[in-house]
N, CA, C and O atoms as a GROMACS GRO file, in nm:
protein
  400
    1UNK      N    1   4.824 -10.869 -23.915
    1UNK     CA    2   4.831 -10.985 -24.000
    1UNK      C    3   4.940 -10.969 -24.104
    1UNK      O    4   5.002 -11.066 -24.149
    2UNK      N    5   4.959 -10.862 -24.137
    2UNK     CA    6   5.077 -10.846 -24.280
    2UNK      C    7   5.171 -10.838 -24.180
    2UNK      O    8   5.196 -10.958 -24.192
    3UNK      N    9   5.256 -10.799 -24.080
    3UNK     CA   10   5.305 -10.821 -23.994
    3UNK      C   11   5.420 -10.978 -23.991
    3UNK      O   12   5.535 -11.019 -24.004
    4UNK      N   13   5.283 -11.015 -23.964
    4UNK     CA   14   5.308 -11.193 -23.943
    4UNK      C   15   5.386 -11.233 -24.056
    4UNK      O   16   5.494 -11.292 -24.054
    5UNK      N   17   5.301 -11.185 -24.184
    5UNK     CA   18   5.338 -11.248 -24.330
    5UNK      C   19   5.482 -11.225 -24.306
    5UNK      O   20   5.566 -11.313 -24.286
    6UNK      N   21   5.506 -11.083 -24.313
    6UNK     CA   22   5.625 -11.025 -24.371
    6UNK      C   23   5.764 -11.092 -24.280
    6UNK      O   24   5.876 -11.117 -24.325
    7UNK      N   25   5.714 -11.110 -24.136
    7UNK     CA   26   5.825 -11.231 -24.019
    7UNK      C   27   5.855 -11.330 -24.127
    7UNK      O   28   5.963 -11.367 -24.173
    8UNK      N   29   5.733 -11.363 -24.156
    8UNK     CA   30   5.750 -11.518 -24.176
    8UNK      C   31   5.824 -11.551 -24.327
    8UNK      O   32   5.848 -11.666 -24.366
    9UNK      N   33   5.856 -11.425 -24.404
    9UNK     CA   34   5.855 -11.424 -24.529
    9UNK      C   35   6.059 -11.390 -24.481
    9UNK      O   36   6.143 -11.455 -24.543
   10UNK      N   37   6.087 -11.329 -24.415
   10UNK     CA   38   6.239 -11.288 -24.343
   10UNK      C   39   6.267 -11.362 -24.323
   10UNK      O   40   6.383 -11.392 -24.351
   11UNK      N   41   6.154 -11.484 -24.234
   11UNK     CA   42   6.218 -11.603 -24.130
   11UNK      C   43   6.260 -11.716 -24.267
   11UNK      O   44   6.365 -11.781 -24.272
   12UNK      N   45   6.185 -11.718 -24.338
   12UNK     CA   46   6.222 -11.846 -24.500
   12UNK      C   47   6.342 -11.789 -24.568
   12UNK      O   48   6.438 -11.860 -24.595
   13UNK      N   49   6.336 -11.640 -24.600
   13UNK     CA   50   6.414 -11.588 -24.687
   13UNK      C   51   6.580 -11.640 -24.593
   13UNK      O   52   6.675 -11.676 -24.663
   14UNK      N   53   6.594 -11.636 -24.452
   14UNK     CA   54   6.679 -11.627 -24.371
   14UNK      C   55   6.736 -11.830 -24.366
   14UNK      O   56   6.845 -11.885 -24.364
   15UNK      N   57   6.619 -11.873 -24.367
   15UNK     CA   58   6.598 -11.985 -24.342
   15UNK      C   59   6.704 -12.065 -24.467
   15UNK      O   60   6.812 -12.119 -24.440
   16UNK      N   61   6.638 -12.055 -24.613
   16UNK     CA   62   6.675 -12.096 -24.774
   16UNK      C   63   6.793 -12.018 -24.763
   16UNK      O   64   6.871 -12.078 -24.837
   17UNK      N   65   6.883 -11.871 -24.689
   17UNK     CA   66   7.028 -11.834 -24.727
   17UNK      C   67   7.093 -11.975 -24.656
   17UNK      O   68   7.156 -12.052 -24.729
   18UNK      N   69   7.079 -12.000 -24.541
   18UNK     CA   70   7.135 -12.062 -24.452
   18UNK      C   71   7.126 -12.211 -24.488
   18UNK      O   72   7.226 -12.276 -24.458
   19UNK      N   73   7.004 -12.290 -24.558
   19UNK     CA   74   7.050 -12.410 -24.638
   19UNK      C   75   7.123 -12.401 -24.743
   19UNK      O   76   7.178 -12.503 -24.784
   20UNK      N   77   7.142 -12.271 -24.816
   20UNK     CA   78   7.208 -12.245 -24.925
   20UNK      C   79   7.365 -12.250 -24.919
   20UNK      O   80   7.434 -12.301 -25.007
   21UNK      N   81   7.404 -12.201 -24.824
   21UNK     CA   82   7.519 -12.154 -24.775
   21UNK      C   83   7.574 -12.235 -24.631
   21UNK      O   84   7.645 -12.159 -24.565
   22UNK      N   85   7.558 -12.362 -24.571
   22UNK     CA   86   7.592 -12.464 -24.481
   22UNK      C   87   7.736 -12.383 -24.409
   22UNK      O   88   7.759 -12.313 -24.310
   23UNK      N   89   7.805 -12.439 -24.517
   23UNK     CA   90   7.964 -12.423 -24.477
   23UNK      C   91   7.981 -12.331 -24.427
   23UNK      O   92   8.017 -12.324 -24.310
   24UNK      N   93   7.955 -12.207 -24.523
   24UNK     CA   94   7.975 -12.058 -24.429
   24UNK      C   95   7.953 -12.021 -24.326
   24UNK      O   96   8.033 -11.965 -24.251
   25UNK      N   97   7.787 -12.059 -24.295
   25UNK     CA   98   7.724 -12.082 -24.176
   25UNK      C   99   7.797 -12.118 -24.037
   25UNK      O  100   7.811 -12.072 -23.924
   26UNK      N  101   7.836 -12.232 -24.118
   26UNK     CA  102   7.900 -12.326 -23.989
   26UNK      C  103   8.068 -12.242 -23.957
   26UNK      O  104   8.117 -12.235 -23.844
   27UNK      N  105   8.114 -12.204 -24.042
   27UNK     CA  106   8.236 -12.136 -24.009
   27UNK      C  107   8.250 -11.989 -23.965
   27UNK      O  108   8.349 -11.939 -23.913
   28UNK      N  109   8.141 -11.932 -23.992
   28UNK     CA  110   8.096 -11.764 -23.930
   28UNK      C  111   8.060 -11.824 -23.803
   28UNK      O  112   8.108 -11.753 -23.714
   29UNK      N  113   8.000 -11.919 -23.758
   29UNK     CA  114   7.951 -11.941 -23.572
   29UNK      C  115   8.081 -11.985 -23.554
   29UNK      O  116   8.133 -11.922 -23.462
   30UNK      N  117   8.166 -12.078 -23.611
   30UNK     CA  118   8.290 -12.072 -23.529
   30UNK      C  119   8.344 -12.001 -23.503
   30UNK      O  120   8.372 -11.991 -23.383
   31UNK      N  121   8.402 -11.890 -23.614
   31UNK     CA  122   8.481 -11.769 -23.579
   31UNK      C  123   8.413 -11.687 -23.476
   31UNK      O  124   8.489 -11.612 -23.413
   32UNK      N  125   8.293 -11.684 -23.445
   32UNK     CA  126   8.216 -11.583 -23.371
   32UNK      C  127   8.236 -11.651 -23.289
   32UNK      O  128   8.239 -11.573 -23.193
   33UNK      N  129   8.268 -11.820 -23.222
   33UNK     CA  130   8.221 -11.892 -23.086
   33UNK      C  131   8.359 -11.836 -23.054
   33UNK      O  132   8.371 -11.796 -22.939
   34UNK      N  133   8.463 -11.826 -23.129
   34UNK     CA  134   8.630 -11.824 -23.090
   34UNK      C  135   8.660 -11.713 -23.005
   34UNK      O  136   8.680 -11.706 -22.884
   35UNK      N  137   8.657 -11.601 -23.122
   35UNK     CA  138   8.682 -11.441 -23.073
   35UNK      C  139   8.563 -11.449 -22.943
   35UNK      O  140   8.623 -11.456 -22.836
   36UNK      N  141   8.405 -11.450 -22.926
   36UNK     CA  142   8.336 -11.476 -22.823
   36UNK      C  143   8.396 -11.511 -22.724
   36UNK      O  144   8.430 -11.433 -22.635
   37UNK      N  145   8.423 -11.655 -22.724
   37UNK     CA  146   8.501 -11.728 -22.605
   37UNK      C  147   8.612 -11.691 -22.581
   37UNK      O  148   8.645 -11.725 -22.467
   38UNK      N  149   8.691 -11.635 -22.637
   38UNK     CA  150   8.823 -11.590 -22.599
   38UNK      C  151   8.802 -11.446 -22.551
   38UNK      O  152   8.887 -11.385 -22.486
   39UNK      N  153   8.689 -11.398 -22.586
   39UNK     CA  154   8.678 -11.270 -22.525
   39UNK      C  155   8.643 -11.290 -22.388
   39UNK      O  156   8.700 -11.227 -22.299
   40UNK      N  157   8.518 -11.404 -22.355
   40UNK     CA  158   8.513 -11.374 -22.220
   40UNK      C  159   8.601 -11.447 -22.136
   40UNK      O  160   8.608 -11.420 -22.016
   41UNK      N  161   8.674 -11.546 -22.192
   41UNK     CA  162   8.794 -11.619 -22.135
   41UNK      C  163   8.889 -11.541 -22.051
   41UNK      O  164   8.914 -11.565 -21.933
   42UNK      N  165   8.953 -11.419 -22.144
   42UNK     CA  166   9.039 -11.349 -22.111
   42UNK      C  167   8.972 -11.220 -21.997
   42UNK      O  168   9.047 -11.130 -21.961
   43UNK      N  169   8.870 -11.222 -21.963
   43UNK     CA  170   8.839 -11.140 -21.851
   43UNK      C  171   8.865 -11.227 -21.722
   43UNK      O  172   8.889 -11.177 -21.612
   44UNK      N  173   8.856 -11.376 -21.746
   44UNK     CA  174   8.860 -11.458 -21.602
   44UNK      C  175   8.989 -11.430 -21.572
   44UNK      O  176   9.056 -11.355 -21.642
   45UNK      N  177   9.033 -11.486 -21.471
   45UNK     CA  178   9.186 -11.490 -21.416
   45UNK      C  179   9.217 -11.607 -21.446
   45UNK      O  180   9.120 -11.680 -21.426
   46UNK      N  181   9.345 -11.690 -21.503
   46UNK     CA  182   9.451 -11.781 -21.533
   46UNK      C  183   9.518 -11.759 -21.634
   46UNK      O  184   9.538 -11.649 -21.685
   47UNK      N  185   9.557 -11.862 -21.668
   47UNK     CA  186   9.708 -11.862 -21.792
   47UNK      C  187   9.623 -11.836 -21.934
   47UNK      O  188   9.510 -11.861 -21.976
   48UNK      N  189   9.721 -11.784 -21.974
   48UNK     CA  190   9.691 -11.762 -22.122
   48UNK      C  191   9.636 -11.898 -22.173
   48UNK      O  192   9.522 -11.933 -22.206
   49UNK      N  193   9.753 -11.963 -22.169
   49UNK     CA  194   9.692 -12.111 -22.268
   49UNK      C  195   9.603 -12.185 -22.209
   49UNK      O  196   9.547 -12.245 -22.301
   50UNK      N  197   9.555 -12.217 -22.111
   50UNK     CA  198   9.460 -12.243 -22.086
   50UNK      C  199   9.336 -12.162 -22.076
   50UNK      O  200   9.246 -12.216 -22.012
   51UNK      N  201   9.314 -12.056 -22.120
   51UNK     CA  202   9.257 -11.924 -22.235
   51UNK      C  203   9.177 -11.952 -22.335
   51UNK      O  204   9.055 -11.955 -22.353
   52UNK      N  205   9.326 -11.984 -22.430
   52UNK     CA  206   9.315 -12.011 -22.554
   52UNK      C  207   9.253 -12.180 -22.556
   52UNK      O  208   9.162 -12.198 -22.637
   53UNK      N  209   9.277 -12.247 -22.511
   53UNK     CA  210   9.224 -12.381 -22.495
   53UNK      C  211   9.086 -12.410 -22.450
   53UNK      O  212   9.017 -12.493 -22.509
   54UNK      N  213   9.038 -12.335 -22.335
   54UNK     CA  214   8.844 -12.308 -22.310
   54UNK      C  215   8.775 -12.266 -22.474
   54UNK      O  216   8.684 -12.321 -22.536
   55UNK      N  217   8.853 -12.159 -22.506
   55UNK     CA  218   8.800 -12.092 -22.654
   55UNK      C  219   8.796 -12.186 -22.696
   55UNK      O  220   8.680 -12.226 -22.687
   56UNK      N  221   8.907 -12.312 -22.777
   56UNK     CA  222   8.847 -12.394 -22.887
   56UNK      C  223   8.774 -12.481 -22.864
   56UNK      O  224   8.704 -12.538 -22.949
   57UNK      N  225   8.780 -12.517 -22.688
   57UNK     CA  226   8.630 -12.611 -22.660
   57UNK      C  227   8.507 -12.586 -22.678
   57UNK      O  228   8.406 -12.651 -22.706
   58UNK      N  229   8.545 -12.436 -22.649
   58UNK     CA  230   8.382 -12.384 -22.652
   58UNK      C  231   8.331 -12.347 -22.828
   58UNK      O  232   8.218 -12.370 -22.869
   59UNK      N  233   8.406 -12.306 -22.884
   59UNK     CA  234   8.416 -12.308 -23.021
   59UNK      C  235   8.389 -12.451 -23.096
   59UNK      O  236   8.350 -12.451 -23.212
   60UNK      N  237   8.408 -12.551 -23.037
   60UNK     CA  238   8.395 -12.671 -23.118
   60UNK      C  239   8.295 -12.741 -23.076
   60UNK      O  240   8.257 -12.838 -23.142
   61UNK      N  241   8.235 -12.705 -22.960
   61UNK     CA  242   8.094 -12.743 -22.949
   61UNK      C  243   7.946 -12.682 -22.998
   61UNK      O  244   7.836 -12.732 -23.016
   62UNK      N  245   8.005 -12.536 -23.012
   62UNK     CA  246   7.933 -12.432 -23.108
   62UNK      C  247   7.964 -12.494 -23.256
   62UNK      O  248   7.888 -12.443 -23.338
   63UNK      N  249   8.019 -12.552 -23.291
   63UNK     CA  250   8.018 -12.578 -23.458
   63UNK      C  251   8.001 -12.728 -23.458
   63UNK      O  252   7.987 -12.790 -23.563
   64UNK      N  253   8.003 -12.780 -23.348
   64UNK     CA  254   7.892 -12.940 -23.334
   64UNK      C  255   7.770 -12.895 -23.338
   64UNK      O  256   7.700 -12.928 -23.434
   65UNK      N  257   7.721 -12.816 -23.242
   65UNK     CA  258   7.584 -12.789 -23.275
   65UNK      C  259   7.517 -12.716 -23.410
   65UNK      O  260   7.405 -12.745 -23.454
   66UNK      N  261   7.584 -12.639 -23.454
   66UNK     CA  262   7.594 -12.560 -23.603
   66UNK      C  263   7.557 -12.704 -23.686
   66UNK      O  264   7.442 -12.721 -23.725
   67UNK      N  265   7.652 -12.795 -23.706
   67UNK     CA  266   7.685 -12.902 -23.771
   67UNK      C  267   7.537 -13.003 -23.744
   67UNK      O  268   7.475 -13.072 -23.824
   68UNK      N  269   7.515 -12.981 -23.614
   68UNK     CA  270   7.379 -13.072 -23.616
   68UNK      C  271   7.261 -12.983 -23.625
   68UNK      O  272   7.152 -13.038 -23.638
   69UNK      N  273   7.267 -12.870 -23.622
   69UNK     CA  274   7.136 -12.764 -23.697
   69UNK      C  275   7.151 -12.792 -23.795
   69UNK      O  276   7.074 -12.885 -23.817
   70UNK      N  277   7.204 -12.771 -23.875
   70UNK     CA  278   7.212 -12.817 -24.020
   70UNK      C  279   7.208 -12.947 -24.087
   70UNK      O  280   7.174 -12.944 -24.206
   71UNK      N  281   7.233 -13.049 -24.040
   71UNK     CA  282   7.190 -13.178 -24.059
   71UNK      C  283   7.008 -13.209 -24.027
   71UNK      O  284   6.923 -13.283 -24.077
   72UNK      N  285   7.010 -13.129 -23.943
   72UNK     CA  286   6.808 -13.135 -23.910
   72UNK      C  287   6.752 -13.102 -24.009
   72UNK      O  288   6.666 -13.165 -24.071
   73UNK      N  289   6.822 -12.940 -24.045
   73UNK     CA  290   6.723 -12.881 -24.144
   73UNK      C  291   6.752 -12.945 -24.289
   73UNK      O  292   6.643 -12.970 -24.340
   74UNK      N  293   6.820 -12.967 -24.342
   74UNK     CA  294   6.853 -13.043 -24.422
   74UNK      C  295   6.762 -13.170 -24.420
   74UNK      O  296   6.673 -13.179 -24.505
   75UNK      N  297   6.772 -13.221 -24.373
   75UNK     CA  298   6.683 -13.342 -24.308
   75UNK      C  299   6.557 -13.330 -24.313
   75UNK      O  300   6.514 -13.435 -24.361
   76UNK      N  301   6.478 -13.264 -24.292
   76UNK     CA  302   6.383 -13.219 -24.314
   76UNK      C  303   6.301 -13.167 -24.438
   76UNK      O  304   6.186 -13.193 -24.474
   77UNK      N  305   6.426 -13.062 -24.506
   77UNK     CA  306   6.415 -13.032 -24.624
   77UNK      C  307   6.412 -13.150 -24.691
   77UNK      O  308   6.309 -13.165 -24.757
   78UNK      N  309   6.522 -13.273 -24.698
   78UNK     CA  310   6.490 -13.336 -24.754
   78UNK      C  311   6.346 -13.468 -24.781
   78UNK      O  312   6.305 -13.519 -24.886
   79UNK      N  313   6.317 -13.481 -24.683
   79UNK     CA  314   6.159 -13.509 -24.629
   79UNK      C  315   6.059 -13.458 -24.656
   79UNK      O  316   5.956 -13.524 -24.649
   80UNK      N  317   6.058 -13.324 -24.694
   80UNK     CA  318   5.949 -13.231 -24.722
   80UNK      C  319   5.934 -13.220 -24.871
   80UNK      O  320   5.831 -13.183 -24.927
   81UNK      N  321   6.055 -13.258 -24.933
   81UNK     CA  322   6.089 -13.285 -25.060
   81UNK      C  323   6.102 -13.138 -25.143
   81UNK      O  324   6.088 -13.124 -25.265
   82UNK      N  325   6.133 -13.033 -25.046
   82UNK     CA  326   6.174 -12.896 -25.127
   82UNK      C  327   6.315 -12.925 -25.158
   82UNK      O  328   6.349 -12.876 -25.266
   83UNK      N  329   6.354 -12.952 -25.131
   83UNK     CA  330   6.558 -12.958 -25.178
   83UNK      C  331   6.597 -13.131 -25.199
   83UNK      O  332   6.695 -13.185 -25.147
   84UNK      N  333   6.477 -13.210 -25.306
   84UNK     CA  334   6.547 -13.325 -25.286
   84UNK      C  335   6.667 -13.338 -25.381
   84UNK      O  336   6.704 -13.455 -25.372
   85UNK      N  337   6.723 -13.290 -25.445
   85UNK     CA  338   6.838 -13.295 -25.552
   85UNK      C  339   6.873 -13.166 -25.589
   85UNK      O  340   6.808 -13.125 -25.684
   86UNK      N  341   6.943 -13.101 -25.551
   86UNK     CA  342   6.946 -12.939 -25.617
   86UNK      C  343   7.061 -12.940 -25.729
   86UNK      O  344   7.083 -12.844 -25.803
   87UNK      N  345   7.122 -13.049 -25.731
   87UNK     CA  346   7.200 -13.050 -25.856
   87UNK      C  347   7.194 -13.118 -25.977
   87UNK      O  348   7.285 -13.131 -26.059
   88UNK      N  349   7.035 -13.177 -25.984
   88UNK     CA  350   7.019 -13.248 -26.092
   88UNK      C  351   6.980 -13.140 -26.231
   88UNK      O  352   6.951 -13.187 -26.341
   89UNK      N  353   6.984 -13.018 -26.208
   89UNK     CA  354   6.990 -12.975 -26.323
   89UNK      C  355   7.084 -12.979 -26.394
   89UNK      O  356   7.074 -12.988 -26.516
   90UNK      N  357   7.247 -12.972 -26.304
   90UNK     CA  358   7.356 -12.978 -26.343
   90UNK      C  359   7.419 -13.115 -26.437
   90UNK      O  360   7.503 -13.114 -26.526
   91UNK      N  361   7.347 -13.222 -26.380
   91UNK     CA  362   7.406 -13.367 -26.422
   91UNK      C  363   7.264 -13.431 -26.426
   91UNK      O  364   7.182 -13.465 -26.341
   92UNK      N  365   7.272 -13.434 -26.616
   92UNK     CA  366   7.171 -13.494 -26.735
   92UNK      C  367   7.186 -13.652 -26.714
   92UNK      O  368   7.281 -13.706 -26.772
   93UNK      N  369   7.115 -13.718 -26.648
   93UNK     CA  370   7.138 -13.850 -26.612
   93UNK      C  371   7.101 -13.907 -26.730
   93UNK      O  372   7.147 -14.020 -26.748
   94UNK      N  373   7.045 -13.872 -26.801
   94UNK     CA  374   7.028 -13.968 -26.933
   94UNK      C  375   7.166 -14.006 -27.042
   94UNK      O  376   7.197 -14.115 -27.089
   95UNK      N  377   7.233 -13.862 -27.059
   95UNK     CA  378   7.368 -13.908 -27.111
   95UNK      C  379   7.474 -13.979 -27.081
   95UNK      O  380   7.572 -13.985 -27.155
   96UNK      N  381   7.456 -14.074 -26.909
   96UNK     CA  382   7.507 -14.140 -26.886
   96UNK      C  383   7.530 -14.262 -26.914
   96UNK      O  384   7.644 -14.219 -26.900
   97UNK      N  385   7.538 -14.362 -26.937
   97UNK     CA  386   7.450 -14.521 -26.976
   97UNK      C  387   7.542 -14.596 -26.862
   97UNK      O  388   7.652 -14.554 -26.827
   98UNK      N  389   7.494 -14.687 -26.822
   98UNK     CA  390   7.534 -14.776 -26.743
   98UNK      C  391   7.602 -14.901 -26.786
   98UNK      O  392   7.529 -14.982 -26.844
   99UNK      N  393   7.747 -14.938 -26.767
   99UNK     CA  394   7.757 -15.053 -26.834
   99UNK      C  395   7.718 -15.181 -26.780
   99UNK      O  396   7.717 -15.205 -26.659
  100UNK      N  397   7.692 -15.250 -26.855
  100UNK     CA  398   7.639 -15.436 -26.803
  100UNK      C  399   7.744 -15.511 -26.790
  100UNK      O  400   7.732 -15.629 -26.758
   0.00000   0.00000   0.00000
């Protein structure tokens, strides 16, 4: 049972870096889909540039999907109402006034 806890306590802690940090996220799976795909690219047989060209397909569908993991969880988060504004501490809406 502490077991479980302690997964599940890695799996949030892992979970809250990764809403925290989107962008990075999404640009560490690209660089990893690139070098990846170009790694196993370059074991097949053909041309270089058409190589390098499988890599950024395959790379840009890895950071579509990145891009729509993160729109879910986000999504969710925002639904669940743990992350509905994380920057309203920053910007005091009262010192604003609205003009008429």
């Amino acid at each position: 049972m502490v077991e479980s806890t302690s997964t599940k306590s890695n799996f949030e802690s892992i979970r809250e870096w990764v809403v925290q940090h989107k962008l990075r996220t999404v640009g560490s799976l690209w660089a990893s889909g690139v070098i990846g795909s170009l790694a196993y690219n370059w074991s097949q047989p053909g041309k270089t540039s058409v190589k390098i060209i499988h890599a950024r397909l395959h790379a840009q569908a890895l950071t579509l999907a990145a891009l729509a993991g993160a729109a879910v969880v986000e999504y969710y988060d925002h639904k669940a109402g743990k992350n509905s504004d994380p920057y309203a501490k920053f910007l005091p809406l009262d010192t604003y006034s609205q003009k008429d």
